[in-house]
Biopython code that builds the backbone (N, CA, C, O; Angstrom):
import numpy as np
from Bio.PDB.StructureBuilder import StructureBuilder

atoms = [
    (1, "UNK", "N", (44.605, -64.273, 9.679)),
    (1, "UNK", "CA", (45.465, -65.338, 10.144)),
    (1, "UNK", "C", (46.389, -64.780, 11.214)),
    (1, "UNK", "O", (47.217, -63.880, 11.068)),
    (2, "UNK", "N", (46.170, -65.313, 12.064)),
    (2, "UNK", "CA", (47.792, -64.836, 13.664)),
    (2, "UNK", "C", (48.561, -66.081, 13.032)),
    (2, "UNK", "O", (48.501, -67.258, 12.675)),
    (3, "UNK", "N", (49.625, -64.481, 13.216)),
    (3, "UNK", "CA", (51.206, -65.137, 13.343)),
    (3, "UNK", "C", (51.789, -65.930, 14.695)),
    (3, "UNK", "O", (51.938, -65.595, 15.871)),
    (4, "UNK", "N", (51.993, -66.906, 14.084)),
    (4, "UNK", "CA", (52.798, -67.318, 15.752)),
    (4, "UNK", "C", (53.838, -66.351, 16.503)),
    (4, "UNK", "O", (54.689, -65.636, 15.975)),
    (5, "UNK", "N", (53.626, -66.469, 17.513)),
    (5, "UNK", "CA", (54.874, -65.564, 18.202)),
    (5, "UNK", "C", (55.840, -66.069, 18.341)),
    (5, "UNK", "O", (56.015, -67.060, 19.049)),
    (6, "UNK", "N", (56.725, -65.457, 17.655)),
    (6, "UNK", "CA", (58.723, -66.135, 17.761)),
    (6, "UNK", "C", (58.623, -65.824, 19.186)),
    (6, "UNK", "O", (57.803, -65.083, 19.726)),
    (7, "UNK", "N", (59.804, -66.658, 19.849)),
    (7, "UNK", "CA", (60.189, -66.995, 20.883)),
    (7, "UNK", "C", (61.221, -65.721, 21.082)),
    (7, "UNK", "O", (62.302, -65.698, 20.494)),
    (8, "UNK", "N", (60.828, -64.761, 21.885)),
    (8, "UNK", "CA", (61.371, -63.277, 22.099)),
    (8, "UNK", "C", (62.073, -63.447, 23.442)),
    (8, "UNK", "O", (61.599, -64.073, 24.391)),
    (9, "UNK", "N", (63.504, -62.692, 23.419)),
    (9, "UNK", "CA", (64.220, -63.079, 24.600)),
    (9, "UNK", "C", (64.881, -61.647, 24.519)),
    (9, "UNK", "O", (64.715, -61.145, 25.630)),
    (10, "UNK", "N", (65.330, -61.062, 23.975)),
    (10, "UNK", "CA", (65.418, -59.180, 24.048)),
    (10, "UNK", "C", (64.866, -58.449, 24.796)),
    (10, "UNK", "O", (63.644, -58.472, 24.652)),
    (11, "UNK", "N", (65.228, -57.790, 25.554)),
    (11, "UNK", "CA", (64.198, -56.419, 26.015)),
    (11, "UNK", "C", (64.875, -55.225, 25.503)),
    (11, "UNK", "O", (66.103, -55.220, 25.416)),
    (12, "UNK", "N", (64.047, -54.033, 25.096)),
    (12, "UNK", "CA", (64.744, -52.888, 24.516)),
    (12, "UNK", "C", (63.113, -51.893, 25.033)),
    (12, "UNK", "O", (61.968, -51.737, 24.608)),
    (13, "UNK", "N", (64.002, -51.421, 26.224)),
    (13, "UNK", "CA", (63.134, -50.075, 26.679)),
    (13, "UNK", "C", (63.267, -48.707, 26.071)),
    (13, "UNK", "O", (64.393, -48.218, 26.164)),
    (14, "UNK", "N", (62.431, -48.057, 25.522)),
    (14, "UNK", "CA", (62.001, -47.029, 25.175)),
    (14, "UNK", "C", (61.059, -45.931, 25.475)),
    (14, "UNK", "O", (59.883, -46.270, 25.348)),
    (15, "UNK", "N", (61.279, -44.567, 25.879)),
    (15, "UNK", "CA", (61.260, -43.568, 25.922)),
    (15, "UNK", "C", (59.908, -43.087, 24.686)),
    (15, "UNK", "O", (60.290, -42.804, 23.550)),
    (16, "UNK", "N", (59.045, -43.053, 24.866)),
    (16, "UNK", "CA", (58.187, -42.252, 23.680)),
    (16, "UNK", "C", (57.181, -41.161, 24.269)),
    (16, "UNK", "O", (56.663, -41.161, 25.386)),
    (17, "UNK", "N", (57.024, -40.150, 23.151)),
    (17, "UNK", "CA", (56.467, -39.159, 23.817)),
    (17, "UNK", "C", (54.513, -39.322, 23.976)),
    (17, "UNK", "O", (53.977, -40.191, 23.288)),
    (18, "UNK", "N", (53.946, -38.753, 24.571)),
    (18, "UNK", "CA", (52.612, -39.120, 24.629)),
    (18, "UNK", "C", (51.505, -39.089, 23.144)),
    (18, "UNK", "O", (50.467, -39.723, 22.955)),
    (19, "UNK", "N", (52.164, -38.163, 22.311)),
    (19, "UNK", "CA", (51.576, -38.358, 20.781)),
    (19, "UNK", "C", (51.770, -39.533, 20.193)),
    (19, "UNK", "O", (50.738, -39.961, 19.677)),
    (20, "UNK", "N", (52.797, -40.289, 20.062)),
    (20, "UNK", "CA", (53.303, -41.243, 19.885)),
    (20, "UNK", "C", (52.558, -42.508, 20.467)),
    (20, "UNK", "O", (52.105, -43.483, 19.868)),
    (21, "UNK", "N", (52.564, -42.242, 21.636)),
    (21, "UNK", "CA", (51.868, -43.925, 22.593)),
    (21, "UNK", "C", (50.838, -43.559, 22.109)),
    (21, "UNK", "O", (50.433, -44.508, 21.436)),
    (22, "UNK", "N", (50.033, -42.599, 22.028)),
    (22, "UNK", "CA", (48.393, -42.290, 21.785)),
    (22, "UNK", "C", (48.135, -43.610, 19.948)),
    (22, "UNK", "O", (47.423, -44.574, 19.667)),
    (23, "UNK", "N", (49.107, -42.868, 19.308)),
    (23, "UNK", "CA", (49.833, -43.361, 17.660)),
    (23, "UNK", "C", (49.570, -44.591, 17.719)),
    (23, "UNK", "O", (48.601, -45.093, 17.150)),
    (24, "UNK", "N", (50.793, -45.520, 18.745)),
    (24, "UNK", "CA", (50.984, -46.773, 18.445)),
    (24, "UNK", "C", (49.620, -47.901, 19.265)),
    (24, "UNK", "O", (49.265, -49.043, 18.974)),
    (25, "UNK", "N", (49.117, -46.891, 20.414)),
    (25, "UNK", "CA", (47.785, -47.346, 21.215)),
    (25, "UNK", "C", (46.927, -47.564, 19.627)),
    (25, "UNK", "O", (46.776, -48.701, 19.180)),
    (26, "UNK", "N", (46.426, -46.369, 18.899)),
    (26, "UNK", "CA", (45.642, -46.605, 17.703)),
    (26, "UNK", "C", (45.669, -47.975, 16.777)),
    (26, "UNK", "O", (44.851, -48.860, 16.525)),
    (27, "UNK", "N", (47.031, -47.688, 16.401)),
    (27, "UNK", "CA", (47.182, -48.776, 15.496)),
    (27, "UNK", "C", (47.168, -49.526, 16.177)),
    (27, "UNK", "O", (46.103, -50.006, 15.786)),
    (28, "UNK", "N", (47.547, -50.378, 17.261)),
    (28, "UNK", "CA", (47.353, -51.468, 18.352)),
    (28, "UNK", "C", (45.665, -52.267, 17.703)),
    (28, "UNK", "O", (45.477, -53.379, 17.209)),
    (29, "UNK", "N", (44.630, -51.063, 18.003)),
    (29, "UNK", "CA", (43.304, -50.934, 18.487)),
    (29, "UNK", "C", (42.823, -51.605, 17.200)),
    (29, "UNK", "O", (42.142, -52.629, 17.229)),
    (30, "UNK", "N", (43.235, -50.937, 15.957)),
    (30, "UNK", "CA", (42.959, -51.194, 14.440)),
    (30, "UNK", "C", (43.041, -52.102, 14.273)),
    (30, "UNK", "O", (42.100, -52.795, 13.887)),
    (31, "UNK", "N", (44.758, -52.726, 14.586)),
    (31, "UNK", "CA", (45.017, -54.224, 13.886)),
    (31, "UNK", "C", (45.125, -55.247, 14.569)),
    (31, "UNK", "O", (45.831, -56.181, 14.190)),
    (32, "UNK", "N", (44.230, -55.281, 16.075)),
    (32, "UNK", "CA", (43.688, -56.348, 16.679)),
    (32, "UNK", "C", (45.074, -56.729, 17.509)),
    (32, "UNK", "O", (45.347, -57.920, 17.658)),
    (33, "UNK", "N", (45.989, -55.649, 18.073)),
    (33, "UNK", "CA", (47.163, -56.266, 18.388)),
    (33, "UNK", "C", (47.016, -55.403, 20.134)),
    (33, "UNK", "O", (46.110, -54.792, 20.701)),
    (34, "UNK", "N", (48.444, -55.787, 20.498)),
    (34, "UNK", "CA", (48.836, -55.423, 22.189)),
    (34, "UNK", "C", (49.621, -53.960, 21.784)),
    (34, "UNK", "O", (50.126, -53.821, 20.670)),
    (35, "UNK", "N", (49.655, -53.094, 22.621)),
    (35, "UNK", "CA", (50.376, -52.001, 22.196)),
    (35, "UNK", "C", (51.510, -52.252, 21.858)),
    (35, "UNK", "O", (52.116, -51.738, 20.918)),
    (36, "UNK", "N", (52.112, -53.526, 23.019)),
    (36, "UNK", "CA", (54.067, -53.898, 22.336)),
    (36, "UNK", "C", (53.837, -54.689, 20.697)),
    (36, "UNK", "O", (54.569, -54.264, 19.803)),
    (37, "UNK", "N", (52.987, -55.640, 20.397)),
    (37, "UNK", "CA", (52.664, -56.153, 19.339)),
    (37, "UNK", "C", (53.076, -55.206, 18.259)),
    (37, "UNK", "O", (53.998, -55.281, 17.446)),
    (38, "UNK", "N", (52.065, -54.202, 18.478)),
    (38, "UNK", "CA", (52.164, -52.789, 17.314)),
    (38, "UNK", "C", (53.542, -52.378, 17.650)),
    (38, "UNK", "O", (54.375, -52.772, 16.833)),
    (39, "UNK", "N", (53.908, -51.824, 18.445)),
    (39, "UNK", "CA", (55.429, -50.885, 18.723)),
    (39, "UNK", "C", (56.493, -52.239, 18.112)),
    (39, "UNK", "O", (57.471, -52.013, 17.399)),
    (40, "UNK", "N", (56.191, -53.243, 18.429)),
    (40, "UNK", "CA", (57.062, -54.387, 17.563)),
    (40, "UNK", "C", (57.048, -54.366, 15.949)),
    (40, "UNK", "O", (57.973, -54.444, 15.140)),
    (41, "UNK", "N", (56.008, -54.267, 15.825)),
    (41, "UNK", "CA", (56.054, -54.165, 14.111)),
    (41, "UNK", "C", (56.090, -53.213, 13.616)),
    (41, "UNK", "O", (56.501, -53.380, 12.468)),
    (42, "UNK", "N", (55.801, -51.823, 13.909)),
    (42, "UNK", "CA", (56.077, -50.564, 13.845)),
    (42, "UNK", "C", (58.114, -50.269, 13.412)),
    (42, "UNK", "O", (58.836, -49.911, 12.481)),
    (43, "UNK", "N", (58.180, -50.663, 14.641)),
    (43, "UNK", "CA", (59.959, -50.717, 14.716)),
    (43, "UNK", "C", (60.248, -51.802, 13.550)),
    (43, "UNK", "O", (61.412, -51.716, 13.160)),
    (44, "UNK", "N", (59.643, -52.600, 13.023)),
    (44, "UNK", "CA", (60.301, -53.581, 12.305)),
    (44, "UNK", "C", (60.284, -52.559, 10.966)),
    (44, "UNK", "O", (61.181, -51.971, 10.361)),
    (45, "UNK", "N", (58.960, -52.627, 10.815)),
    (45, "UNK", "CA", (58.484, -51.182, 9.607)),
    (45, "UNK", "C", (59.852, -50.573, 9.516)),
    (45, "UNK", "O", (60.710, -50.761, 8.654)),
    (46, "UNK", "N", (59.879, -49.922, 10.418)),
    (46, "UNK", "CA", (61.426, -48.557, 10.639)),
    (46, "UNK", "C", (62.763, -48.998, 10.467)),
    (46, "UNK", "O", (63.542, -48.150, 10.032)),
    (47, "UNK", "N", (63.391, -50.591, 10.805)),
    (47, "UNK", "CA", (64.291, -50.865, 10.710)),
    (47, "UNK", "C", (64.282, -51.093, 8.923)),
    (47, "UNK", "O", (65.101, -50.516, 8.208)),
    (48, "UNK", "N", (63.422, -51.845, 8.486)),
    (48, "UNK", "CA", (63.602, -51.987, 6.812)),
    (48, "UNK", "C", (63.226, -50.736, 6.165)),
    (48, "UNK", "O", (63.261, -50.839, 4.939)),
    (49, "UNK", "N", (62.918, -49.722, 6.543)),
    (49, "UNK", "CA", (63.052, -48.345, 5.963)),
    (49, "UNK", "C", (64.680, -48.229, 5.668)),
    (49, "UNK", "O", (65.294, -48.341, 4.607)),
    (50, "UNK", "N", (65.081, -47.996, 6.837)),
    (50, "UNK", "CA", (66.572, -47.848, 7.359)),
    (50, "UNK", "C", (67.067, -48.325, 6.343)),
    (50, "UNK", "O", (67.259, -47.605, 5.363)),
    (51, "UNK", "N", (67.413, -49.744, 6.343)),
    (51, "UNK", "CA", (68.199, -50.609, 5.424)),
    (51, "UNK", "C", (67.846, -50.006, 4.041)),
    (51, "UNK", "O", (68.761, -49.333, 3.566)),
    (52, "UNK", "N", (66.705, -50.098, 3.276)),
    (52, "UNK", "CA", (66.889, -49.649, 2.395)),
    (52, "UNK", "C", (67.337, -48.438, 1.833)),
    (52, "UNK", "O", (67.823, -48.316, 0.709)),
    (53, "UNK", "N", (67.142, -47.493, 2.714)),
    (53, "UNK", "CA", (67.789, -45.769, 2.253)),
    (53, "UNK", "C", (69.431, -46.464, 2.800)),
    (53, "UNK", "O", (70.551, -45.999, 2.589)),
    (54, "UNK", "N", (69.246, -47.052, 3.153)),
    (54, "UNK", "CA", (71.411, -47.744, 3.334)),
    (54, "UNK", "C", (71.737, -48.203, 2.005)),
    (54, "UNK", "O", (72.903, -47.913, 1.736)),
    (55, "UNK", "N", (71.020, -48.935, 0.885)),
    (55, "UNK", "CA", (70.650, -49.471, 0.158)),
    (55, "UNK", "C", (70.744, -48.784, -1.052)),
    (55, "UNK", "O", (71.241, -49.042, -2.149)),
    (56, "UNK", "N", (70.178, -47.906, -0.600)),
    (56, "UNK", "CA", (69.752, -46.852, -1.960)),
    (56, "UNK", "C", (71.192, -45.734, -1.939)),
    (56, "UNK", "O", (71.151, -44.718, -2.633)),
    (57, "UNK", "N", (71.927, -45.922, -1.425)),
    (57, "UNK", "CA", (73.048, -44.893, -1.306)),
    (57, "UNK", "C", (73.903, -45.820, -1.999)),
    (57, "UNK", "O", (74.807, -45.157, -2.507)),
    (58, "UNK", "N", (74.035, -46.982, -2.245)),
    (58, "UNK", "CA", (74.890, -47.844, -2.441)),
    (58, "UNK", "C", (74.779, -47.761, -4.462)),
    (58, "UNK", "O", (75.788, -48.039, -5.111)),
    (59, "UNK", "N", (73.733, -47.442, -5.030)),
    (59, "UNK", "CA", (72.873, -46.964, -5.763)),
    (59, "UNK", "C", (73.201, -45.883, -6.246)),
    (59, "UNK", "O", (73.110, -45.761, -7.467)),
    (60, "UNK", "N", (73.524, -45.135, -5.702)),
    (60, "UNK", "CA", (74.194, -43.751, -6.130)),
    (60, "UNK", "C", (75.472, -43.645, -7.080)),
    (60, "UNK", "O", (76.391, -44.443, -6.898)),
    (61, "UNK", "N", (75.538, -42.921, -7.840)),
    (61, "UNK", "CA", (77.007, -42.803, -9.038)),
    (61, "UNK", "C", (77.952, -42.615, -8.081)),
    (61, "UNK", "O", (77.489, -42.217, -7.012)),
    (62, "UNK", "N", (79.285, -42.794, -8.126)),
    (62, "UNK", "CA", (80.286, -43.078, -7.049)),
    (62, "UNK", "C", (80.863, -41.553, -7.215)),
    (62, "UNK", "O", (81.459, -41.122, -6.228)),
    (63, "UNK", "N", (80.781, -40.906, -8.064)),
    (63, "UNK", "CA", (80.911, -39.167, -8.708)),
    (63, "UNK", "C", (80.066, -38.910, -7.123)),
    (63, "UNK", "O", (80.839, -38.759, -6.177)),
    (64, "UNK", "N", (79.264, -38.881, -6.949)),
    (64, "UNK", "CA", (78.773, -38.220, -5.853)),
    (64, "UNK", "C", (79.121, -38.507, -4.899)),
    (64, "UNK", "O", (79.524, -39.612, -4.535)),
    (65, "UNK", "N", (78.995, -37.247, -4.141)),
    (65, "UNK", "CA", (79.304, -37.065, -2.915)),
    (65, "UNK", "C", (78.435, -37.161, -2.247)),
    (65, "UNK", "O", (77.723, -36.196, -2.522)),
    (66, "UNK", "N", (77.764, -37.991, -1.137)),
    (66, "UNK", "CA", (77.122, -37.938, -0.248)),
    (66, "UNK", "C", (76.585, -37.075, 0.829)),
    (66, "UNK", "O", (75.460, -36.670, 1.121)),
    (67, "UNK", "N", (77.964, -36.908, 1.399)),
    (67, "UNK", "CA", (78.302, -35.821, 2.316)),
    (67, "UNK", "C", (78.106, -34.818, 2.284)),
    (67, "UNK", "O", (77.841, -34.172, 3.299)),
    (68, "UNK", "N", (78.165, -34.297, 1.062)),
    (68, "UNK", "CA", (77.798, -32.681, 0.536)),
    (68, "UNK", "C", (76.309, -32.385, -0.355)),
    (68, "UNK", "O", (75.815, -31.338, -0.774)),
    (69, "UNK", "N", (75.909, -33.666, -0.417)),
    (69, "UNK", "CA", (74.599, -33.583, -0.936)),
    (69, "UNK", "C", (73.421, -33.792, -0.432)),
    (69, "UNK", "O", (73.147, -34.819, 0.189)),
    (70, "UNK", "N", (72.476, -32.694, -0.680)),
    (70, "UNK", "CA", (71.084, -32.542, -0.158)),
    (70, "UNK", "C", (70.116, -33.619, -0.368)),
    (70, "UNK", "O", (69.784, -33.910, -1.518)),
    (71, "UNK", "N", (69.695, -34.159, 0.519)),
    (71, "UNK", "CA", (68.774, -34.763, -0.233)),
    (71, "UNK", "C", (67.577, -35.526, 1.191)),
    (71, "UNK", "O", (67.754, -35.252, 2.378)),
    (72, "UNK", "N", (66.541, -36.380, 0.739)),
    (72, "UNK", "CA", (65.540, -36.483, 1.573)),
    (72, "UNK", "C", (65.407, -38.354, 1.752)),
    (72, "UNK", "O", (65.999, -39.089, 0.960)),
    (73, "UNK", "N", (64.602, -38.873, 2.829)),
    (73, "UNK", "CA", (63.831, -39.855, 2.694)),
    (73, "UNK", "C", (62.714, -39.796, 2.219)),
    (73, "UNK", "O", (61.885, -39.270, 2.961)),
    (74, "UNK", "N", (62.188, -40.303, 0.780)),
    (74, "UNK", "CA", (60.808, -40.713, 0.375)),
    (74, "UNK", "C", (60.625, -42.478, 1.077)),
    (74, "UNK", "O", (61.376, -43.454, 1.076)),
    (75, "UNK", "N", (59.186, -42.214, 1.639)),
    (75, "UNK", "CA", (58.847, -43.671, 2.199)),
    (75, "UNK", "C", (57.663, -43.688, 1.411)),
    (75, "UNK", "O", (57.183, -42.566, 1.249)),
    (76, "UNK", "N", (56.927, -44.809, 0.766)),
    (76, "UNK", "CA", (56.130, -44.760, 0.000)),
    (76, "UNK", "C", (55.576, -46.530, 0.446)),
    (76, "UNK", "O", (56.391, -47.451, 0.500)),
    (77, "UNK", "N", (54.379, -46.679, 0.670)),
    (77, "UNK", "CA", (53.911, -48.183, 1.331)),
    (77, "UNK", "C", (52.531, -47.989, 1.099)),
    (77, "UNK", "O", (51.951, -47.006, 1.559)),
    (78, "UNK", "N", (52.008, -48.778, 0.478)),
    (78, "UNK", "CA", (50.324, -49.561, -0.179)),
    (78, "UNK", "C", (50.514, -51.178, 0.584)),
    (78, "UNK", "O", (51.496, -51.785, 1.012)),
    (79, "UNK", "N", (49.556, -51.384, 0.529)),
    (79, "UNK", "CA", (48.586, -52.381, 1.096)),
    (79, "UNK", "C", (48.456, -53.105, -0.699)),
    (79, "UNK", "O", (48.080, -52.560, -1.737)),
    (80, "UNK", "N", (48.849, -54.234, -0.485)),
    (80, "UNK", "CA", (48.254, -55.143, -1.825)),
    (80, "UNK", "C", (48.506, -56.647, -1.568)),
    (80, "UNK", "O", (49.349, -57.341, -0.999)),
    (81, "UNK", "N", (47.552, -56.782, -2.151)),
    (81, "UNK", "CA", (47.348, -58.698, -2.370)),
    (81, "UNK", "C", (47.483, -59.824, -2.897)),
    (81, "UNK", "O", (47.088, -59.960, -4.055)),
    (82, "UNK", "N", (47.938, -60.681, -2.360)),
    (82, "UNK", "CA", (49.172, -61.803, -2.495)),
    (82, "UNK", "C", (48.322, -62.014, -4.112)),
    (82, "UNK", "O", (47.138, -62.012, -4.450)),
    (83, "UNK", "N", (49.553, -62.176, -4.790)),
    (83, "UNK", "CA", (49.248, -63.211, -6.512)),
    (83, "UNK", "C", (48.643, -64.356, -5.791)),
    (83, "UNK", "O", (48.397, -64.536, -4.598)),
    (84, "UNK", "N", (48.440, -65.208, -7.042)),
    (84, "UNK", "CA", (48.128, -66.441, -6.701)),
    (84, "UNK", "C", (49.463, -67.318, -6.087)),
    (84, "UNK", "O", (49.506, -67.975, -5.047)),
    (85, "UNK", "N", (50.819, -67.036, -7.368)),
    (85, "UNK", "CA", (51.894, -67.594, -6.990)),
    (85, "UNK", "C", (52.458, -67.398, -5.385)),
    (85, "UNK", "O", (53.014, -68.321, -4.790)),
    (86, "UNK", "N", (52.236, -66.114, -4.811)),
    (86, "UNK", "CA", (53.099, -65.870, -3.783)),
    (86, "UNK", "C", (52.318, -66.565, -2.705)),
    (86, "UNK", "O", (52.828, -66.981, -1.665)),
    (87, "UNK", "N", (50.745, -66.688, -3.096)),
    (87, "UNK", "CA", (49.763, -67.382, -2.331)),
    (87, "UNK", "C", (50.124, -68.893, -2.195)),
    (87, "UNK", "O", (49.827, -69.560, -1.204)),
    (88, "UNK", "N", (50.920, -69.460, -3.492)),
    (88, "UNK", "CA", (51.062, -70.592, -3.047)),
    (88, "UNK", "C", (52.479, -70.948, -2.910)),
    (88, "UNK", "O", (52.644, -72.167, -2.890)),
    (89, "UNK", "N", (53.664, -70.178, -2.799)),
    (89, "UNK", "CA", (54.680, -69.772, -2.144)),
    (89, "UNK", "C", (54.521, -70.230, -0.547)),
    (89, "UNK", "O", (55.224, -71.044, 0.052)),
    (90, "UNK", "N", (53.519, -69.556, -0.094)),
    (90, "UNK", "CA", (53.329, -69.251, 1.131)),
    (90, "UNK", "C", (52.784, -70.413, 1.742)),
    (90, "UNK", "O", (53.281, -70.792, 2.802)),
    (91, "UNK", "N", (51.969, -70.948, 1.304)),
    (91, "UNK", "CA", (51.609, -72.217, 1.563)),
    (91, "UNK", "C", (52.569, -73.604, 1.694)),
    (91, "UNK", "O", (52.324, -74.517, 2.483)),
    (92, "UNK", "N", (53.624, -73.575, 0.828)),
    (92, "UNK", "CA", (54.795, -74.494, 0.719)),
    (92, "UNK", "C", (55.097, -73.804, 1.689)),
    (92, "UNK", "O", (54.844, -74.588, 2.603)),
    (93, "UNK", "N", (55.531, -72.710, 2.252)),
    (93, "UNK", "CA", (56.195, -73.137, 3.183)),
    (93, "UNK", "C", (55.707, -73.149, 4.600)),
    (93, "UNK", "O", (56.363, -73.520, 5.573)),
    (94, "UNK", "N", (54.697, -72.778, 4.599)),
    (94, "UNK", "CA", (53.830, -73.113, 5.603)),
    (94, "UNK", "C", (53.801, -74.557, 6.767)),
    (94, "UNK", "O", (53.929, -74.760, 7.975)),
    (95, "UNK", "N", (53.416, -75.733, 4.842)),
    (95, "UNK", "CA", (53.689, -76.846, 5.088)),
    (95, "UNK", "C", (55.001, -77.447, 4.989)),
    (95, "UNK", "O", (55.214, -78.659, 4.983)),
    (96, "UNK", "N", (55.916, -76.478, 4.909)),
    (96, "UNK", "CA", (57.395, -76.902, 5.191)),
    (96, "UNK", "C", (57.775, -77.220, 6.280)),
    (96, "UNK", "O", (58.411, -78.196, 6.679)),
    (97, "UNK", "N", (57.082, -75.764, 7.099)),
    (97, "UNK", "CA", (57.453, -75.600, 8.779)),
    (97, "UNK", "C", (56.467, -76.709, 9.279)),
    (97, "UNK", "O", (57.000, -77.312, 10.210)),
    (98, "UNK", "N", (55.435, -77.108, 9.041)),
    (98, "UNK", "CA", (54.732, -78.113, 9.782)),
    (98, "UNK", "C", (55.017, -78.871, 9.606)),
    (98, "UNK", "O", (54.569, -79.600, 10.491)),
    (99, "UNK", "N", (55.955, -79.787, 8.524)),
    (99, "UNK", "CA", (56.609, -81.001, 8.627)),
    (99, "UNK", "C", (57.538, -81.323, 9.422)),
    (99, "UNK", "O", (57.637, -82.362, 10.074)),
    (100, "UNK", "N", (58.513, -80.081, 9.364)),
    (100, "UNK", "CA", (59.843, -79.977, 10.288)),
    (100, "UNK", "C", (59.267, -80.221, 11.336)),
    (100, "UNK", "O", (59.322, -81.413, 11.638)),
    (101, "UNK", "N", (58.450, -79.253, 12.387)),
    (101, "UNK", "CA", (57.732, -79.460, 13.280)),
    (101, "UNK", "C", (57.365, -81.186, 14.203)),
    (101, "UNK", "O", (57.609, -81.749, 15.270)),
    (102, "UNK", "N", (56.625, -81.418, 12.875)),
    (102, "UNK", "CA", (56.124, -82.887, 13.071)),
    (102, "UNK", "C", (57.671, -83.639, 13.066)),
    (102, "UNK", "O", (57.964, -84.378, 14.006)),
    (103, "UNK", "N", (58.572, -83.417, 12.022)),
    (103, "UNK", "CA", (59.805, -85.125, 12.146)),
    (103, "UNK", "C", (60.701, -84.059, 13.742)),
    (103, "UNK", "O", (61.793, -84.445, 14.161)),
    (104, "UNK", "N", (60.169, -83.120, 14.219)),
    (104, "UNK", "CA", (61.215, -82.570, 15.177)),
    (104, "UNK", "C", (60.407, -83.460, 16.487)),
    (104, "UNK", "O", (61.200, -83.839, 17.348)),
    (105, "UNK", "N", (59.072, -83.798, 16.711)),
    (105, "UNK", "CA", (58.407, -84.077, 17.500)),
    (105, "UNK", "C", (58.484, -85.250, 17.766)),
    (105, "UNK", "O", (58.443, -85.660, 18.927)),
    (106, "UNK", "N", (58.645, -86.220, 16.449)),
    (106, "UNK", "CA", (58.576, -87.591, 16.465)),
    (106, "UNK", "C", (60.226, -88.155, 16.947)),
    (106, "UNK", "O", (60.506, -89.339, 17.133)),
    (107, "UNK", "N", (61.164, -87.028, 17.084)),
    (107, "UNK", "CA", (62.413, -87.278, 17.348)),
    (107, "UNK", "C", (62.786, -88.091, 18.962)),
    (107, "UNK", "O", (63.950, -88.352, 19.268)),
]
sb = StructureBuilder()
sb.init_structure("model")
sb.init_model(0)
sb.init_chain("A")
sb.init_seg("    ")
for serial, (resi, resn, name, xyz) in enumerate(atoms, 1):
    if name == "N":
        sb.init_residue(resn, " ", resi, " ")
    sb.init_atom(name, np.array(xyz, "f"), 0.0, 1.0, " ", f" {name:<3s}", serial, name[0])
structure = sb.get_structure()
């Protein structure tokens, strides 16, 4: 299924090294996308990494010290498939947005 493309009005230029473009060229190639497509969702990937190790500190016994303590990012991500429920989650709102759509049209 393609996602519609949100209506993108940002530009954010970036600097990457040639291992990298080779990287995000791949995955591009794999998942049927444009190299910015991939480097778009890639970065999205990276921003909700972010948040959650922000997340996970918040999580921490307040006894600790942050600052003085060692410690790492574990990133851990599988591939798995929608329940039935989230399957039909997804569908409500699917046909949520196509109603809006439609009473926005008939306006």
């Amino acid at each position: 299924m393609t996602e519609k493309k949100q209506g993108l009005k940002d530009v954010l230029n970036i600097r990457v090294d040639e291992a990298l473009s080779r990287e995000i060229e791949r995955i591009a190639q794999v998942e049927g996308l444009s190299a910015s497509e991939a480097a778009r969702k890639l970065l999205g990937h990276g921003v909700e990494v972010q948040r959650q190790v922000e997340a996970s500190y918040l999580r921490l016994p307040y006894t600790l010290d942050r600052a003085t303590t060692e410690g790492r990012v574990v990133v851990e991500a599988s591939w798995k498939p929608y329940s039935q429920r989230e399957l039909w989650e997804r569908e409500r709102e699917i046909e949520a947005f196509i109603d809006e759509a439609e009473e926005h049209t008939r306006r």
